[in-house]
C-alpha positions as CSV (number, residue, x, y, z in Angstrom):
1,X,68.8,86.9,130.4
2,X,69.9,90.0,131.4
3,X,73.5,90.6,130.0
4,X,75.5,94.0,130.3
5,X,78.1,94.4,127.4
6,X,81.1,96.5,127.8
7,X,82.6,97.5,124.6
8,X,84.5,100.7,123.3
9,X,83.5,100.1,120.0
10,X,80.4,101.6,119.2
11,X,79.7,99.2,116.2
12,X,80.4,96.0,117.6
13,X,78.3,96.8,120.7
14,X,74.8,97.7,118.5
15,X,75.4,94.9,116.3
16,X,75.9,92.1,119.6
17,X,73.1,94.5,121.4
18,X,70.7,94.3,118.4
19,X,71.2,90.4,117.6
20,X,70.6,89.6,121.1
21,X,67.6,92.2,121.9
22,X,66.2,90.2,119.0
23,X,66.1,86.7,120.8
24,X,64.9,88.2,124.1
25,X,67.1,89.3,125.7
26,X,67.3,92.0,128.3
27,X,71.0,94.2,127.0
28,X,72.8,97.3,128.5
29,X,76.3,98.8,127.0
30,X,78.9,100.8,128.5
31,X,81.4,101.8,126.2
32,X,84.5,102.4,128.8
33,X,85.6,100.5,131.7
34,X,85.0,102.6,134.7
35,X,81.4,102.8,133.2
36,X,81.2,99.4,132.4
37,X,82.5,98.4,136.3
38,X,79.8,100.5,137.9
39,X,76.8,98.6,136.2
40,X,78.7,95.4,136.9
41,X,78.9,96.3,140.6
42,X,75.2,96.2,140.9
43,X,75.4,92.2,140.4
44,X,71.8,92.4,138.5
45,X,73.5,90.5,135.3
46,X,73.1,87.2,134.3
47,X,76.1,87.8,132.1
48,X,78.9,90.2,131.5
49,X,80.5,90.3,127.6
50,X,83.5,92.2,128.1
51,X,86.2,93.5,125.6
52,X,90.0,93.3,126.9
53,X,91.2,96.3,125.5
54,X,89.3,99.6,126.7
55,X,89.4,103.4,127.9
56,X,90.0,103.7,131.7
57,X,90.2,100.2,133.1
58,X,90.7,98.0,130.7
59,X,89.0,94.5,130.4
60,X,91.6,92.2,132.9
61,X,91.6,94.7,135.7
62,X,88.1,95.4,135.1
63,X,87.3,91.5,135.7
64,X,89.7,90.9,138.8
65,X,87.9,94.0,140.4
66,X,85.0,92.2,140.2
67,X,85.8,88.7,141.2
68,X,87.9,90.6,144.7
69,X,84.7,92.0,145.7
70,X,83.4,88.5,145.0
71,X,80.7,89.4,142.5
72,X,80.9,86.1,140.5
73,X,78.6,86.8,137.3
74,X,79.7,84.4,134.0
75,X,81.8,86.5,132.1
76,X,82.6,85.9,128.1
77,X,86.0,87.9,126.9
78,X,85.4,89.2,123.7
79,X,88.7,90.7,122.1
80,X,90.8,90.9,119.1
81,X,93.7,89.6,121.2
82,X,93.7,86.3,120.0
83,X,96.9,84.7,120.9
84,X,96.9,81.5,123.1
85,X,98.6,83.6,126.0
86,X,95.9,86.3,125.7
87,X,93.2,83.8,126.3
88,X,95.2,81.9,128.9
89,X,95.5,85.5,130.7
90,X,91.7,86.5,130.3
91,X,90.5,82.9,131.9
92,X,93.0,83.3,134.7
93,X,91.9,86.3,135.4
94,X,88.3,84.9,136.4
95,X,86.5,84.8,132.8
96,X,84.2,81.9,131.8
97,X,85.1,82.0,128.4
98,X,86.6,83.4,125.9
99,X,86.0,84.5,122.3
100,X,88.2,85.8,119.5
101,X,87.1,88.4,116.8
102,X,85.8,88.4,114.1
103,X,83.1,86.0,115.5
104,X,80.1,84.7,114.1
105,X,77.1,85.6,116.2
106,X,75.2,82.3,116.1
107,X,78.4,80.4,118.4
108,X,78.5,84.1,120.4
109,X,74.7,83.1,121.3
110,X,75.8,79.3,121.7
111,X,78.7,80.8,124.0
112,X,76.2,82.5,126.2
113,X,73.8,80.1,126.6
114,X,75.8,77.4,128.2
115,X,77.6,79.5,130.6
116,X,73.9,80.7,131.6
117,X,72.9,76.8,131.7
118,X,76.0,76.3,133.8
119,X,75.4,78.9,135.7
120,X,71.9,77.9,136.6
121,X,72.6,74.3,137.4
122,X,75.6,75.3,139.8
123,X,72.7,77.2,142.0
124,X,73.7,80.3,141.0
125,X,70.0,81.2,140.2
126,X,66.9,78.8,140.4
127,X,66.3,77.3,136.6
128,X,62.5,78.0,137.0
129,X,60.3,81.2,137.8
130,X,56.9,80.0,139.4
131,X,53.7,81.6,140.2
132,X,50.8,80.0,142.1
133,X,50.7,77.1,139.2
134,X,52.7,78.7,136.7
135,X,56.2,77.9,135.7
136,X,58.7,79.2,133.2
137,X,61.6,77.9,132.6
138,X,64.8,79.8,131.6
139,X,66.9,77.0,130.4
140,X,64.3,75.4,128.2
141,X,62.1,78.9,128.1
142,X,59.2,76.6,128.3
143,X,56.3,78.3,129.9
144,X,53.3,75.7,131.5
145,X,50.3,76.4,133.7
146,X,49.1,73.2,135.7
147,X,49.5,70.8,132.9
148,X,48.9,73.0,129.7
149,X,52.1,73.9,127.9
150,X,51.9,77.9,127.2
151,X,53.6,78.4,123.7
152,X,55.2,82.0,124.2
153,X,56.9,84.3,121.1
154,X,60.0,86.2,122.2
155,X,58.9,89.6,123.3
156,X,55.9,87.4,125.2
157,X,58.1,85.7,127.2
158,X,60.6,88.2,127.9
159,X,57.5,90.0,129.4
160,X,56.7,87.7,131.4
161,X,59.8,86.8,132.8
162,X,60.4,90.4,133.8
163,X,57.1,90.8,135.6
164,X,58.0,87.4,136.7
165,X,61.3,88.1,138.8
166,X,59.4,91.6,139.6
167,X,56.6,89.4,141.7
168,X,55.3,91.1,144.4
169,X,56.1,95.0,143.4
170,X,54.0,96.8,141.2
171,X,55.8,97.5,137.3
172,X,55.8,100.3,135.6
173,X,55.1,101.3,131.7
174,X,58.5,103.2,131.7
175,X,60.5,99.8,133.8
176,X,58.5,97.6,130.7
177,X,59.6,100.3,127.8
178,X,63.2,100.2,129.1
179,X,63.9,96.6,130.4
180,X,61.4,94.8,128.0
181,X,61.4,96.8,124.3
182,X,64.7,98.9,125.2
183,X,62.6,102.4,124.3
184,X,63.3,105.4,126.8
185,X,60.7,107.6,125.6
186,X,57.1,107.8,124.6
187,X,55.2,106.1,127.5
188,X,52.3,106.9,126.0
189,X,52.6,104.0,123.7
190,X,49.9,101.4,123.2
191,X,52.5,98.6,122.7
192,X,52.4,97.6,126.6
193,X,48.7,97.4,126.2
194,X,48.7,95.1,123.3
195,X,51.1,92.8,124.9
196,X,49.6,92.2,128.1
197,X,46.4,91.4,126.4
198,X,48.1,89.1,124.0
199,X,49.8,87.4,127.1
200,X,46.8,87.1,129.2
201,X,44.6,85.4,126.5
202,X,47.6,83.1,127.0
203,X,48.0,82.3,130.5
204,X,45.1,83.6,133.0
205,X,41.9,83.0,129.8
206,X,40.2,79.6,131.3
207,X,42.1,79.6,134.8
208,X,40.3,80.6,138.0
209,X,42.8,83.3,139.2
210,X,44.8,85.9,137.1
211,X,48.5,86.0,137.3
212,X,48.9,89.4,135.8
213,X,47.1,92.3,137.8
214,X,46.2,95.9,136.8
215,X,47.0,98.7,139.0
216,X,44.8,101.7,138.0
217,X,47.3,104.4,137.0
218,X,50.3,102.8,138.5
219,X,51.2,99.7,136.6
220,X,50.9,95.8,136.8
221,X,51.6,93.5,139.5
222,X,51.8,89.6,140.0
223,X,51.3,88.4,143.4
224,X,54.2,86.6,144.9
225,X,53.8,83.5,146.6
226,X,54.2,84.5,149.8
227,X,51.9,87.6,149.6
């Protein structure tokens, strides 16, 4: 998933940022609300965790912004304000759910994966990715090729779900380091290198045709269906 987290305090937003980049997950922070509505404008996110109380807008008007221009992304409260009022307010005001700190991260994670499973099965998104005969599945984030289940680690699949949604348009070392491993410097790095070849043992070794395409000094590219 790709999830944008808007929180003032700087703490709470590595630690949520951190656990999550560690299941998968694709994570930017803003730490103010005008910031925090700008990337939520865009509509890229598959999920917005969003703190009631913050600088410039704070969390409510932040969300009924949102929701008037009709940009409908789930949307997880996350605040100290924990009376029954303050949630009844924060679901009113267009929010999905709504969660009370201190929290424990596991039922954050639990939080956000049903609203993304809910989310999926109202239409919002298609619950498969699939390329010529490969499929991966981001409810179950089981990846097959014709009928041979692809066992994937984490950083594997987040790959390949990012050069998966990318299909057709050629990706970049510096879009990998920053969307994939979160890094905004060195593109030198051989990490990209090692990965691909790790995920192409796994799902092109034995097929006919490669999903996953070198572009000499430009990047990668899988071929959309249509292409």
């Amino acid at each position: 998933m790709h999830i944008l987290i808007v929180e003032d305090d700087e703490e709470v937003s590595a630690f949520i940022h951190n656990g999550l980049a560690e299941v998968g997950h694709t994570v930017d922070v803003a730490h103010d609300g005008r910031e925090g509505l700008g990337l939520a404008q865009s509509g890229s996110y598959d999920i917005l965790i969003l703190d009631r109380m913050l600088p410039s807008i704070d969390g409510v008007s932040l969300l009924q912004a949102l929701r008037d221009e009709g940009i409908d992304t789930p949307t997880l409260f996350l605040s100290a304000l924990d009376k029954v009022e303050d949630k009844v307010n924060g679901l009113r005001a267009g929010a999905d759910d709504y969660l009370a700190k201190p929290f424990a991260f596991e039922e954050l994670l639990a939080r956000l994966d049903v609203m993304h499973s809910r989310s999926l099965a109202n239409g919002n998104e298609p619950t498969t990715i699939n390329v010529s005969d490969l499929s991966l599945n981001l409810i179950t984030r089981r990846v097959k090729r014709g009928e041979k289940e692809i066992p994937l680690q984490t950083r594997e699949f987040k790959l390949l779900e990012f050069l998966l949604r990318n299909q057709g348009q050629i990706v970049t070392r510096t879009m990998l380091l920053e969307k994939v491993w979160d890094y905004n410097f060195d593109p030198q790095t051989n990490i990209i290198d090692v990965h691909i070849s790790r995920l192409r043992q796994k799902i092109d070794k034995g097929f006919p045709t490669p999903i996953i395409k070198t572009v000499r000094g430009a990047g990668y590219l899988v071929a959309s269906q249509t292409s």
